[in-house]
Backbone of each chain as ProteinMPNN parsed JSONL, in Angstrom:
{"seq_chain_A": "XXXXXXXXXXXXXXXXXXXXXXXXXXXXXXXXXXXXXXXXXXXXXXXXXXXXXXXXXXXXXXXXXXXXXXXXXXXXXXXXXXXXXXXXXXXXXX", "coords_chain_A": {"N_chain_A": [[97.91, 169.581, 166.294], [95.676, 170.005, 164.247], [95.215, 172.532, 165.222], [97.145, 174.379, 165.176], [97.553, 174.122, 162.621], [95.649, 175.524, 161.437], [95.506, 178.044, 163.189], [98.001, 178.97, 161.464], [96.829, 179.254, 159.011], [95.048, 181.244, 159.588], [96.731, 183.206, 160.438], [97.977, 183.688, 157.863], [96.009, 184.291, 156.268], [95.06, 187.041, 157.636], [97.986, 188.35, 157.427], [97.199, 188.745, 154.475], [95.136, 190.19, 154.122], [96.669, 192.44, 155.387], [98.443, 193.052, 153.579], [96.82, 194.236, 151.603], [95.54, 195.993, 153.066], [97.623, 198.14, 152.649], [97.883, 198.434, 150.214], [95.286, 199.906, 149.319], [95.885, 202.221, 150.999], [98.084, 203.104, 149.55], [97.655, 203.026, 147.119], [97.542, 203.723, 143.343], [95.347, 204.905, 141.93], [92.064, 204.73, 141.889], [90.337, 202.509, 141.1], [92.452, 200.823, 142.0], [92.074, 200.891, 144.583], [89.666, 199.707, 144.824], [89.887, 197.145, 144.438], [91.195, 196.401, 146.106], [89.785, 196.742, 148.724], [87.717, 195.028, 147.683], [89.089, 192.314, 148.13], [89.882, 192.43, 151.063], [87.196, 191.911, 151.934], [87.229, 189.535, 150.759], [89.265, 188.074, 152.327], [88.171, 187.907, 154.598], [85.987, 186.602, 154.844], [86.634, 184.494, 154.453], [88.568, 183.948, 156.85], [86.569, 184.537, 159.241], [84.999, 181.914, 158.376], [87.502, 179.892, 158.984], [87.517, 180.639, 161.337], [85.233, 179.96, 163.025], [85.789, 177.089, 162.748], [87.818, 176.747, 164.837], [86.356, 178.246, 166.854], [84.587, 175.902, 167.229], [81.816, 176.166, 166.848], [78.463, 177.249, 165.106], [77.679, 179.281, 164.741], [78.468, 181.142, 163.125], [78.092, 180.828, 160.781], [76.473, 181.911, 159.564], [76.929, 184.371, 159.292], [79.136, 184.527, 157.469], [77.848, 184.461, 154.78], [75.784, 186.648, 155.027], [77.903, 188.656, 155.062], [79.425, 188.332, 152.383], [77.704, 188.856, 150.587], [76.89, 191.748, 151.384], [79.446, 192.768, 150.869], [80.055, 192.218, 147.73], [78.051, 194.188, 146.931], [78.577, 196.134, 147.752], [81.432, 196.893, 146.113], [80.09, 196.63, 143.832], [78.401, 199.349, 143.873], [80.953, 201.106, 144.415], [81.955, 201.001, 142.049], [80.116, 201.703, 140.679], [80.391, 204.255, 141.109], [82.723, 205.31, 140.762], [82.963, 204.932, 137.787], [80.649, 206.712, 136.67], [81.709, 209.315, 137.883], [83.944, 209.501, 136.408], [82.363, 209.989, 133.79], [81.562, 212.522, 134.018], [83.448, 214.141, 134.137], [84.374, 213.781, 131.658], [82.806, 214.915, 130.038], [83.148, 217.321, 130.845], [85.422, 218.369, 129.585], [85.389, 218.654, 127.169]], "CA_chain_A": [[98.241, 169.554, 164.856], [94.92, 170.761, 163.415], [94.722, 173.872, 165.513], [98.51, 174.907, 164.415], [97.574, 174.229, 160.755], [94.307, 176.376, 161.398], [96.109, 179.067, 163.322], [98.422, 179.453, 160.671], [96.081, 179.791, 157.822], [94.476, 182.676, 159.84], [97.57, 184.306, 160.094], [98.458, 184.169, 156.503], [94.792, 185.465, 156.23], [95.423, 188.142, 158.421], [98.797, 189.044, 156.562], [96.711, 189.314, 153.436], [94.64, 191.989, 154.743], [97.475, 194.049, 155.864], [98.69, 193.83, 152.35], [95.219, 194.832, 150.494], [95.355, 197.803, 153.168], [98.697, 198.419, 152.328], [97.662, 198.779, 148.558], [94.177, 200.58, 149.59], [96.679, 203.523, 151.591], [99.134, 203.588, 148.883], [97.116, 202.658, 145.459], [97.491, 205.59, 142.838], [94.157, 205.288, 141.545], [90.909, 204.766, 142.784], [89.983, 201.233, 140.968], [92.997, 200.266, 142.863], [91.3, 200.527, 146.035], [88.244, 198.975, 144.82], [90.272, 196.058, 144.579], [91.633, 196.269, 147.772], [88.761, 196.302, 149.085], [87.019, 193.709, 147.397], [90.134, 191.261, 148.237], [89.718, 192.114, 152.374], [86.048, 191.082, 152.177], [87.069, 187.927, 150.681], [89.313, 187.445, 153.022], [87.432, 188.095, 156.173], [84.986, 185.57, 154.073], [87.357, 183.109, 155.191], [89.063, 184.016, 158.368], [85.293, 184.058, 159.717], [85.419, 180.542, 158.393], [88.369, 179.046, 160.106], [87.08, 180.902, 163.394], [84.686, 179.265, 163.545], [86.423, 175.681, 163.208], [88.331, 177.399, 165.875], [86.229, 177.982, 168.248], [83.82, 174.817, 167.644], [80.458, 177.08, 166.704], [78.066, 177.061, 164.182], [76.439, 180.286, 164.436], [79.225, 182.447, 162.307], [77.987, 180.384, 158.821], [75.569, 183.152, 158.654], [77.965, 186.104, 159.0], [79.731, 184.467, 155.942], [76.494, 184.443, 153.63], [75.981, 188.264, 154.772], [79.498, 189.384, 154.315], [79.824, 188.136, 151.36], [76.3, 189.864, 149.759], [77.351, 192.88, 151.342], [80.436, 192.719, 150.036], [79.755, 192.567, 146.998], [77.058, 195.083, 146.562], [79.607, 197.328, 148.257], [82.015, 196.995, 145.194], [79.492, 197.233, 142.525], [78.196, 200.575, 144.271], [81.934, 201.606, 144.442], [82.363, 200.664, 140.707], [79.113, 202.038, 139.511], [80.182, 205.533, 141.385], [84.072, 205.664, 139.739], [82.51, 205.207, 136.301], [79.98, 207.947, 136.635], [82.596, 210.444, 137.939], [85.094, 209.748, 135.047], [82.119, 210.29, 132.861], [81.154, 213.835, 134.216], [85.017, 214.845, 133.61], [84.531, 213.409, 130.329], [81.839, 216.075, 129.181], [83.658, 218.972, 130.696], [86.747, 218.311, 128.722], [84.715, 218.531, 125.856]], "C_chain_A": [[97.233, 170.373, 164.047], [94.863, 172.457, 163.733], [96.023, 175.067, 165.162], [98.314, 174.865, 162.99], [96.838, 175.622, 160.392], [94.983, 177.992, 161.362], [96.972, 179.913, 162.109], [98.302, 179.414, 159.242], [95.26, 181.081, 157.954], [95.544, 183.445, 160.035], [98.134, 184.991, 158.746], [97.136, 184.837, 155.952], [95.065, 187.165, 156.52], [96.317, 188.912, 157.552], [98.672, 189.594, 154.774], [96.104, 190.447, 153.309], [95.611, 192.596, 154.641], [97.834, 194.462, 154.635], [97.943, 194.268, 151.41], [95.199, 196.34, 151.341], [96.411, 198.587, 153.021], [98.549, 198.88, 150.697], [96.162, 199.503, 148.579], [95.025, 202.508, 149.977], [97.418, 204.111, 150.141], [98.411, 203.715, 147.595], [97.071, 204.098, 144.699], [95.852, 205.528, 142.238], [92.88, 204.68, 142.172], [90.315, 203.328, 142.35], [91.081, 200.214, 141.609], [93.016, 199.77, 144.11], [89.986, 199.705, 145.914], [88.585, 197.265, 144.937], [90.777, 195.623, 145.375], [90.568, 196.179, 148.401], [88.095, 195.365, 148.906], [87.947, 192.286, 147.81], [90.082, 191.133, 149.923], [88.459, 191.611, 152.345], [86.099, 189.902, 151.83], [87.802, 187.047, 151.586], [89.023, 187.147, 154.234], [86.381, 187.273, 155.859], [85.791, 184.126, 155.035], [87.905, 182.863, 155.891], [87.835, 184.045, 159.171], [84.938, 182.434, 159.865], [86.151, 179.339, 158.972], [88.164, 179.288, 161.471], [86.399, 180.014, 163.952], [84.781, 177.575, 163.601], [86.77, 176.007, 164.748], [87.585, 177.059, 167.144], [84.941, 177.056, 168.694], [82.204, 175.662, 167.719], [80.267, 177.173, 165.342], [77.763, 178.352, 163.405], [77.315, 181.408, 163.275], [79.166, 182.031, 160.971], [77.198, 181.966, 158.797], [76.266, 184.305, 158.515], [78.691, 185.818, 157.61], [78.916, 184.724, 155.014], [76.548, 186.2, 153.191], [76.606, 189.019, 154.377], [79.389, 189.226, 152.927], [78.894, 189.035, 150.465], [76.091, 191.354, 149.892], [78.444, 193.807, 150.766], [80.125, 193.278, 148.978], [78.607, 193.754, 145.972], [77.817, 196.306, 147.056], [80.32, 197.63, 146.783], [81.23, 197.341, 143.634], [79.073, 198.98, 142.978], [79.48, 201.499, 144.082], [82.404, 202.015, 142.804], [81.369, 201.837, 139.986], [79.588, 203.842, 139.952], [81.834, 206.128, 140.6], [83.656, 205.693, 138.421], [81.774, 206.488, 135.415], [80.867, 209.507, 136.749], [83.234, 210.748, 136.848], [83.888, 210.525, 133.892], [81.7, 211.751, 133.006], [82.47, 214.604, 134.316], [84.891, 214.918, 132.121], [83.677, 215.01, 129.433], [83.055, 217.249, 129.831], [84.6, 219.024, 130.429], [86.086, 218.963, 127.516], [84.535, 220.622, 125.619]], "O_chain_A": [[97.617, 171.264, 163.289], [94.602, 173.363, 162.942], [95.871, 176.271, 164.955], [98.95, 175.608, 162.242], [97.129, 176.479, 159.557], [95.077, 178.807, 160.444], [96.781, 181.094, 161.817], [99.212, 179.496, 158.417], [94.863, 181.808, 157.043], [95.312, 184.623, 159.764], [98.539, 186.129, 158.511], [97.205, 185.843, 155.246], [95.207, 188.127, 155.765], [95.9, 189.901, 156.949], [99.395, 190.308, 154.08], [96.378, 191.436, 152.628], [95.626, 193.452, 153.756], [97.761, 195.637, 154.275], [98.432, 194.695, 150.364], [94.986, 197.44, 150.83], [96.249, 199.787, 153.243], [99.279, 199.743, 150.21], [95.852, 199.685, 147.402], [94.786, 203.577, 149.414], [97.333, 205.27, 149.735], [98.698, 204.735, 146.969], [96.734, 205.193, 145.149], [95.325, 206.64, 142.274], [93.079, 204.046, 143.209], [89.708, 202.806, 143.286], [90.811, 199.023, 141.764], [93.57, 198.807, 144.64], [89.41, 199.155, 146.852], [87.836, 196.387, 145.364], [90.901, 194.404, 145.498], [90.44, 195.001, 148.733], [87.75, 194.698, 149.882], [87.358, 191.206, 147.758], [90.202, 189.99, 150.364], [88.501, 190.502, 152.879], [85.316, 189.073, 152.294], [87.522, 185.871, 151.818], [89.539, 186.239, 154.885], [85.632, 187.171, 156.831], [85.498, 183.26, 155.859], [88.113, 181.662, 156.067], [88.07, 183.345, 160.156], [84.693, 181.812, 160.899], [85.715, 178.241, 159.318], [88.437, 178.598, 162.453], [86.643, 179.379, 164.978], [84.05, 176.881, 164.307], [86.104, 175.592, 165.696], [87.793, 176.239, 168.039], [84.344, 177.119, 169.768], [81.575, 175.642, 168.777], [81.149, 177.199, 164.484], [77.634, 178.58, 162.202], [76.743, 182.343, 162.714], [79.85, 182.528, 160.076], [77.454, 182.906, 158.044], [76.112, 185.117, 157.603], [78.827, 186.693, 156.755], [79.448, 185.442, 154.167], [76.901, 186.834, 152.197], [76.335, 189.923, 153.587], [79.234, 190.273, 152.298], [79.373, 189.865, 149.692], [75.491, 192.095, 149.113], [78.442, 194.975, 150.377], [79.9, 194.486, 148.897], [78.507, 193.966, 144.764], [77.532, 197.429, 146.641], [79.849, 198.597, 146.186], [81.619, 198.019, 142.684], [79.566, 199.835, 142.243], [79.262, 202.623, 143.629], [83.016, 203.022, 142.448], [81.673, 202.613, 139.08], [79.172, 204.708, 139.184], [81.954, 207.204, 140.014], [84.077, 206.674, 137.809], [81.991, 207.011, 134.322], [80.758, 210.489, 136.015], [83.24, 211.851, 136.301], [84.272, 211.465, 133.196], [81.449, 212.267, 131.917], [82.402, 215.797, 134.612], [85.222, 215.894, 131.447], [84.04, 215.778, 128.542], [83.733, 217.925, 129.057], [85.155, 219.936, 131.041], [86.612, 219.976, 127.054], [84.002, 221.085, 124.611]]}, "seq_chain_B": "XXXXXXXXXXXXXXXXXXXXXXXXXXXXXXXXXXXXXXXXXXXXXXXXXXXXXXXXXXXXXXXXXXXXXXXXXXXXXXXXXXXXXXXXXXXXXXXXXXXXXXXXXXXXXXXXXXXXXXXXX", "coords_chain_B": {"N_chain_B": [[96.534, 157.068, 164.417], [93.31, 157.86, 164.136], [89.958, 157.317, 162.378], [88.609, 159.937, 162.603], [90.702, 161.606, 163.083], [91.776, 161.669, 160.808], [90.129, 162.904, 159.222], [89.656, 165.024, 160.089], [92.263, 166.117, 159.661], [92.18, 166.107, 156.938], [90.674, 168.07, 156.029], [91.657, 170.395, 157.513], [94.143, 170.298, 155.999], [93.274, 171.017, 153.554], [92.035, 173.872, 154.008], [94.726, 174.985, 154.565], [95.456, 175.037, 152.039], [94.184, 176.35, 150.588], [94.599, 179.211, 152.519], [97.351, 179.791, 151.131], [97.023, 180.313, 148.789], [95.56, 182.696, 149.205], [97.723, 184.494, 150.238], [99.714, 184.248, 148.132], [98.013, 185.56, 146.242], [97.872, 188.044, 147.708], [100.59, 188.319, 147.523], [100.788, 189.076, 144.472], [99.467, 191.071, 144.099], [100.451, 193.184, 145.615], [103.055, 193.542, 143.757], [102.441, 193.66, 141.404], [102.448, 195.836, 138.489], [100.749, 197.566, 137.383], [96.715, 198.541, 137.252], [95.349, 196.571, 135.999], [96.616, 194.583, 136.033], [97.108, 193.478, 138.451], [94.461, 193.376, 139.554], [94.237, 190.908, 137.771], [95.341, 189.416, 139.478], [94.18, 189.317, 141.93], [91.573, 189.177, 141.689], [91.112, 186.329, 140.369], [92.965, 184.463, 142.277], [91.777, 184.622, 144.359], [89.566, 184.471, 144.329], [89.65, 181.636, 144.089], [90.976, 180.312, 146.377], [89.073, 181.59, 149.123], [87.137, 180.198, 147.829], [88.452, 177.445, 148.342], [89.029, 177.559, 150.753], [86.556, 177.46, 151.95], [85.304, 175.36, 150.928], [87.062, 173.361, 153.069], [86.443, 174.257, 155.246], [83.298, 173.286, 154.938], [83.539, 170.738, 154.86], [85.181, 169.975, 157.344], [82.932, 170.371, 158.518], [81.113, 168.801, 157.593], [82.043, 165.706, 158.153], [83.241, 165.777, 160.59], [80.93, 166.715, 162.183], [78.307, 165.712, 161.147], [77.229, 167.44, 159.72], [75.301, 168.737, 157.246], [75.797, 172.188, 155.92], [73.733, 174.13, 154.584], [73.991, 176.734, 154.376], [76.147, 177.057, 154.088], [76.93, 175.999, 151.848], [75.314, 177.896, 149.953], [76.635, 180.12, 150.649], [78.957, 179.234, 148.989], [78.554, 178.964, 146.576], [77.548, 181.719, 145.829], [79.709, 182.937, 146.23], [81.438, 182.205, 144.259], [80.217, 182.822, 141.85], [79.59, 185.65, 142.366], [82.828, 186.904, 142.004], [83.685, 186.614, 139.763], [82.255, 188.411, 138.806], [82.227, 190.68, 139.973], [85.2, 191.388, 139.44], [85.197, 191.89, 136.996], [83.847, 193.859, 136.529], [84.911, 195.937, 138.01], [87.563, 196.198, 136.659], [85.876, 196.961, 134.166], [84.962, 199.844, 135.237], [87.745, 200.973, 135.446], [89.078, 201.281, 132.716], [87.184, 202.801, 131.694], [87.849, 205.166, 133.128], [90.193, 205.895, 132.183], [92.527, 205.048, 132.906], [96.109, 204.62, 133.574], [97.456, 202.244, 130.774], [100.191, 200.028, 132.106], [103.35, 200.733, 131.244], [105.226, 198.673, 129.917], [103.395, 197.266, 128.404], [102.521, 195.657, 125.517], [100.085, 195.54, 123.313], [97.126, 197.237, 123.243], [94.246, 195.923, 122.754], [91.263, 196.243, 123.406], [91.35, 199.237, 122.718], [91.838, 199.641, 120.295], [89.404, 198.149, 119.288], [87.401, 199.671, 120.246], [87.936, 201.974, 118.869], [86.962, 201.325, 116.021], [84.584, 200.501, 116.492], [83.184, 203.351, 117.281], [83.569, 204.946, 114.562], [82.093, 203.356, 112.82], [79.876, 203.785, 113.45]], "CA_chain_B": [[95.332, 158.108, 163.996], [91.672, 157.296, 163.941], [89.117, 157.619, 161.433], [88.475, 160.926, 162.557], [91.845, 162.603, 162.948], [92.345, 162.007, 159.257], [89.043, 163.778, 158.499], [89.952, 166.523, 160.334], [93.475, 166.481, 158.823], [92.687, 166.219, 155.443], [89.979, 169.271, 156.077], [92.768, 171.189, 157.358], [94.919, 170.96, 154.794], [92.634, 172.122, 152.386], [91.963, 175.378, 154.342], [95.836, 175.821, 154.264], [96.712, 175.217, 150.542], [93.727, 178.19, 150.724], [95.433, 180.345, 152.679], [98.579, 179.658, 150.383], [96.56, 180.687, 147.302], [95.109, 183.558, 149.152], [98.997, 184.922, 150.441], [100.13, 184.255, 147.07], [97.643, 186.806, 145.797], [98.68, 189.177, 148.433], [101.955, 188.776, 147.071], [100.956, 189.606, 143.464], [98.178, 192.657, 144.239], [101.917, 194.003, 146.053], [104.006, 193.537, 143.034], [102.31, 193.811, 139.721], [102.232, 197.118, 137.748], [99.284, 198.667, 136.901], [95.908, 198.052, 138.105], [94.703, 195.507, 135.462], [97.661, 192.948, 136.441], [96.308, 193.727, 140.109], [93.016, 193.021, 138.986], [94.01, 189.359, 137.87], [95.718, 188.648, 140.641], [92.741, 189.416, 143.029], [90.007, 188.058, 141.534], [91.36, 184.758, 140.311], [93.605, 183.054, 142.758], [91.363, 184.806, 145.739], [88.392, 183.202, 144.058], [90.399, 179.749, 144.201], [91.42, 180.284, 147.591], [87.818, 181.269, 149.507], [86.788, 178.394, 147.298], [89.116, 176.244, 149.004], [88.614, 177.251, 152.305], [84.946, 177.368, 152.343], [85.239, 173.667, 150.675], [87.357, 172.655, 153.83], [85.319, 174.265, 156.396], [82.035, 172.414, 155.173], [84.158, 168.874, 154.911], [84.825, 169.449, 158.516], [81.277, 169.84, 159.175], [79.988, 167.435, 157.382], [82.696, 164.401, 158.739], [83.336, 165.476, 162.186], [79.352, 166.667, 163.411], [77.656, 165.051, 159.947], [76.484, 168.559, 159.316], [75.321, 169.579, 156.038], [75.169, 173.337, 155.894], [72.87, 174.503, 153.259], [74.209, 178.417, 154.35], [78.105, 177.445, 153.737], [76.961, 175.889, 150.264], [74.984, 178.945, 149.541], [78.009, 180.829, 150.637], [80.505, 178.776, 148.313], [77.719, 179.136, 145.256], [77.13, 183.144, 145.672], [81.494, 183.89, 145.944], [81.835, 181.541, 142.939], [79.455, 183.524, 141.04], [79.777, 186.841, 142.291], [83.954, 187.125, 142.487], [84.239, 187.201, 138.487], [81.496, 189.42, 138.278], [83.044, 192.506, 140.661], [86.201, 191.735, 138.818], [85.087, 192.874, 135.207], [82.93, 195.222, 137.218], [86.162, 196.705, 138.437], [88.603, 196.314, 135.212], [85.675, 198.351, 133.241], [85.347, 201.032, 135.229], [89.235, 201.278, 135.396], [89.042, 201.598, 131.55], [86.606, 204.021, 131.745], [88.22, 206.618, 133.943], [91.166, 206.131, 131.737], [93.427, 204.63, 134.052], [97.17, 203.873, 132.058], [98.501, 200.745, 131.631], [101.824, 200.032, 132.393], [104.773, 201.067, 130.24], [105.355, 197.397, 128.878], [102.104, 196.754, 127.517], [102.885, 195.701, 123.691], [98.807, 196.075, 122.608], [95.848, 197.44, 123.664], [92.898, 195.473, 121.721], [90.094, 197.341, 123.39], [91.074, 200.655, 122.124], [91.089, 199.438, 118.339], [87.935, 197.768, 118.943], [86.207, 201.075, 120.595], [87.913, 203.295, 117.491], [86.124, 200.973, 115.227], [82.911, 200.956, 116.739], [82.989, 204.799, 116.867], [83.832, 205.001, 113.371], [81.145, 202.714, 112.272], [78.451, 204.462, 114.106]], "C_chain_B": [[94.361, 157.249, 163.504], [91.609, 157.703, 162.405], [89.319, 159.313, 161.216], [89.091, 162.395, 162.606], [92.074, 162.59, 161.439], [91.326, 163.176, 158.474], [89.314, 164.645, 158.612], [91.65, 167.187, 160.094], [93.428, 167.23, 157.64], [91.437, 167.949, 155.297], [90.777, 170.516, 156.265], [93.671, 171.711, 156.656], [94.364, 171.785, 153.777], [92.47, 173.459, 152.315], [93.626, 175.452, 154.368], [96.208, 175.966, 153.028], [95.83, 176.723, 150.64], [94.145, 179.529, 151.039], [96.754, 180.564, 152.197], [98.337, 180.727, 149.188], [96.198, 182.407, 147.835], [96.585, 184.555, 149.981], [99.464, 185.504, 149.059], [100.139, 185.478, 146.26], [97.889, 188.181, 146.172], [99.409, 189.689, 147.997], [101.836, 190.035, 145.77], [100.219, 190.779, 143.146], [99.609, 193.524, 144.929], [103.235, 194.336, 144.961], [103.663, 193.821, 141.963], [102.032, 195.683, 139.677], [101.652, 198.431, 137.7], [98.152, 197.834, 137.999], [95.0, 196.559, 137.611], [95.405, 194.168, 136.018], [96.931, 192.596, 137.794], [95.676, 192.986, 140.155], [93.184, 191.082, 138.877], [94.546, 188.858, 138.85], [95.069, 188.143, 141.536], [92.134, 188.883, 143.112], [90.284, 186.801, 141.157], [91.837, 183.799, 141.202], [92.654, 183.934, 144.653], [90.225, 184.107, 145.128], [88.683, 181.906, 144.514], [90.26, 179.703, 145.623], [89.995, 180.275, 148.793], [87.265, 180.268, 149.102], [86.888, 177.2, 148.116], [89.121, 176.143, 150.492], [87.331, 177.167, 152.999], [84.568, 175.582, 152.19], [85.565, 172.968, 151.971], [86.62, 172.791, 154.858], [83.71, 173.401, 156.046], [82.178, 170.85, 155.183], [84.03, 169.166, 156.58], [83.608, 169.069, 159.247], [80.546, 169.064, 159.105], [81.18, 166.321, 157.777], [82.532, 164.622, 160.031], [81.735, 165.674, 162.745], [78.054, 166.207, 162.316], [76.33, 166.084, 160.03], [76.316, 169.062, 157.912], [75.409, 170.916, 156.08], [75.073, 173.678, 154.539], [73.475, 176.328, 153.474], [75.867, 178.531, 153.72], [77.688, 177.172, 151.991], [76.22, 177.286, 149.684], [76.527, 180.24, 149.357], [79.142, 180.528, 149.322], [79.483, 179.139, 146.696], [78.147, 180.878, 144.984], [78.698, 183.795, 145.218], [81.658, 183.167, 144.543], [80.86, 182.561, 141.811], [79.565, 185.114, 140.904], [81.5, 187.452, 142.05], [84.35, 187.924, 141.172], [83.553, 188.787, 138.348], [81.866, 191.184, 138.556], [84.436, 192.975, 139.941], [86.466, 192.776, 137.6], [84.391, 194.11, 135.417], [83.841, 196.676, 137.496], [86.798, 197.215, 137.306], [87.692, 197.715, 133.913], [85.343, 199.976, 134.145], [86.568, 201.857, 135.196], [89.136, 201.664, 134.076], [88.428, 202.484, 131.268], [86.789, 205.387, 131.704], [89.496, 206.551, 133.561], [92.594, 205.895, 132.487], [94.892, 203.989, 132.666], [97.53, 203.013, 132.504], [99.709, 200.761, 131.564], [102.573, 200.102, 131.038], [104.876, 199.984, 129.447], [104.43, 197.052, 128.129], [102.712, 196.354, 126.412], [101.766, 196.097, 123.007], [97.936, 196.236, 123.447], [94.795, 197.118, 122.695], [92.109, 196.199, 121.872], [90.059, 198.721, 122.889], [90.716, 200.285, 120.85], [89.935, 199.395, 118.561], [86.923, 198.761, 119.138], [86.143, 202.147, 119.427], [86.829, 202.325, 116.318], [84.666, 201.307, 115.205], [82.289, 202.173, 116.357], [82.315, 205.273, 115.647], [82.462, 204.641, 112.492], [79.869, 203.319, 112.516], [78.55, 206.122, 113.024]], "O_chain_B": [[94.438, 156.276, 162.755], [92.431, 158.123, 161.591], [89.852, 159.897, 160.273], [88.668, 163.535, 162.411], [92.58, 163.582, 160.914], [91.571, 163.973, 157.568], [89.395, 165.427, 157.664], [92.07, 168.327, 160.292], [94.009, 168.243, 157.251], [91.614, 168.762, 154.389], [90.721, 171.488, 155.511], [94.047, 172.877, 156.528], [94.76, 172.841, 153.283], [92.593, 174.188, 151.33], [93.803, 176.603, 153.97], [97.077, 176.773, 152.697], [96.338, 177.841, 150.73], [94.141, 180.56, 150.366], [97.401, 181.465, 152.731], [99.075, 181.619, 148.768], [96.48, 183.326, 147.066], [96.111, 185.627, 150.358], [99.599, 186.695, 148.779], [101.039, 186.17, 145.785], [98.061, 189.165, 145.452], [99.494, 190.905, 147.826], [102.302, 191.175, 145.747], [100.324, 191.395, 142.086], [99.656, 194.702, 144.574], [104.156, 195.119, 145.194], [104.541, 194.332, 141.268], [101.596, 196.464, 140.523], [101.887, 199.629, 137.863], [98.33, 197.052, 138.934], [94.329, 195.785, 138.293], [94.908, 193.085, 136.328], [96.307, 191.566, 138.046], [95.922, 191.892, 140.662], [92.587, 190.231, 139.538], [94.208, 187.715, 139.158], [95.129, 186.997, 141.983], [91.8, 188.133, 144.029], [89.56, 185.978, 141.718], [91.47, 182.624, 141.19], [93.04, 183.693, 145.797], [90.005, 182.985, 145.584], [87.968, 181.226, 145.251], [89.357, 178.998, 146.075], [89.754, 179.208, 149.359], [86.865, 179.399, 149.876], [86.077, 176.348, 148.48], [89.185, 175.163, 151.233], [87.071, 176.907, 154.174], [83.914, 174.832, 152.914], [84.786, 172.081, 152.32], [86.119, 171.837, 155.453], [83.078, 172.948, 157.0], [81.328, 169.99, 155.412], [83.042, 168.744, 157.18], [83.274, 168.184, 160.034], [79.677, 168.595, 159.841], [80.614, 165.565, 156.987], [81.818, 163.883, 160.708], [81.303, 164.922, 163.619], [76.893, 166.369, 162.692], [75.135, 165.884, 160.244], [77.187, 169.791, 157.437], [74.385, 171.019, 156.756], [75.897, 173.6, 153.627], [73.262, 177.081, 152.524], [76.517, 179.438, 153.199], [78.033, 177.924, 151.079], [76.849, 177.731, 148.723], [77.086, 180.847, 148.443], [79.925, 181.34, 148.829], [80.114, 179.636, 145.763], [78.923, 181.227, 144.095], [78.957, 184.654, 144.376], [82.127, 183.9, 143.671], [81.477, 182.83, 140.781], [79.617, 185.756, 139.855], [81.478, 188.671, 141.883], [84.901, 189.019, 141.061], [84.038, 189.857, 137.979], [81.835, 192.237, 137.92], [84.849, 194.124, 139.785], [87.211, 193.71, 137.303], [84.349, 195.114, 134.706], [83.615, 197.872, 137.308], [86.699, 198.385, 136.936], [88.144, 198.649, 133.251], [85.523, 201.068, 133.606], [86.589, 203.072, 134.994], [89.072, 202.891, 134.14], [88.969, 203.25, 130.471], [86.393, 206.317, 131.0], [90.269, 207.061, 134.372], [93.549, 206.672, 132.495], [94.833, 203.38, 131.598], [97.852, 202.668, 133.641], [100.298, 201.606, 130.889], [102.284, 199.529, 129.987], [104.651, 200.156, 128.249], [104.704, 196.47, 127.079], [103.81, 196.908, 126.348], [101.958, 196.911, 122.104], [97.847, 195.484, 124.417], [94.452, 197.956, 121.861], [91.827, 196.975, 120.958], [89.014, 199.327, 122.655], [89.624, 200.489, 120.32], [89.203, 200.323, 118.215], [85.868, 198.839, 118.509], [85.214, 202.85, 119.031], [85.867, 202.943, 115.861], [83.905, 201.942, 114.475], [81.356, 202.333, 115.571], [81.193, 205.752, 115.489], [81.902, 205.401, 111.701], [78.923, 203.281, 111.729], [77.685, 206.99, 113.145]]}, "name": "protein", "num_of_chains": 2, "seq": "XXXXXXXXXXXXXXXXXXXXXXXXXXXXXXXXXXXXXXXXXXXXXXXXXXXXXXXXXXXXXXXXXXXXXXXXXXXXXXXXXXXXXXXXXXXXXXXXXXXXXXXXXXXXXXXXXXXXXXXXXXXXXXXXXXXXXXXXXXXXXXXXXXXXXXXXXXXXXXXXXXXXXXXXXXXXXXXXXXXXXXXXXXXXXXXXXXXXXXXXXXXXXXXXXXXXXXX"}
């Protein structure tokens, strides 16, 4: 019972991914992917999580901590480098 | 059912409404518009959702092996804190780089408020 509930919360995991890289491939603009991106790290946040119910181990808390701090320092880096670009279009419009 | 099948029931469920919430969002990062709709889709009900499955994974730990982990609560602190923050992180550089919003819009507040500013300066 639990490991069928489990299983199929990592699959609907799973099928979230495909559709964040499904909107990463296709997205027309580039903060579109940032959000695709930032949406698979959260959920590999938590398919890490149920694994490790899964497979009865402790040691994958810490990969969540990391992920997650990497993560996010990924997306601000991503953010802080789309902002900068737009603004060096911005002047040579001018 | 024991004691301890319910624990590890009711832990379960929690990680599935999670992966409900975090489908859901799937759905609506596949269907909405533009990139701002996107945007709320993402960061709010995937916030909820890691939330909810980080909540269930540390119930199991702490009922079934009467494990605290001080790294999952760190974990559930840092996404709660950081999730909004990449969001608006995101939404303004989208505004930035002039990204359009969708056809239906009815108002854009932030532009008034930026012509004002301008103006005033």
């Amino acid at each position: 019972m639990i490991t069928i509930m489990l299983t199929t919360s990592l699959s609907l995991f799973a099928l979230s991914i495909a559709i964040a890289l499904y909107r990463i491939i296709r997205g027309p603009s580039m903060p579109d992917r940032a959000v695709g991106l930032d949406m698979i790290a959260v959920n590999l946040v938590s398919g890490i999580a149920v694994f490790s119910i899964l497979l009865q181990t402790k040691v994958f808390l810490d990969v969540i901590l990391i992920l997650g701090i990497l993560a996010w320092i990924g997306t601000i880096a991503f953010t802080k480098f789309i902002e900068r670009g737009s603004i060096v279009e911005y002047k040579r419009d001018r | 059912m024991n004691i301890s099948a319910i624990d590890e029931f009711v832990a379960a469920f929690i990680i599935l409404v999670g992966s409900m919430m975090s489908f859901l969002s799937a759905v609506g990062i596949i269907r909405f518009p533009d990139v701002y709709t996107r945007a709320h889709a993402a960061t709010k009900s995937s916030t909820l959702a890691v939330l909810l499955t980080l909540s269930g994974v540390f119930l199991y730990f702490w009922l079934n092996e009467s494990l605290i982990s001080v790294r999952l609560l760190l974990g559930i602190i840092f996404v709660f804190i950081t999730a909004p923050v990449s969001g608006h992180l995101i939404l303004r550089a989208a505004y930035r780089s002039n990204v359009k919003l969708t056809e239906t819009t009815s108002e854009d507040e932030l532009k008034s408020a930026l012509e004002n500013k301008n103006n005033d300066e």
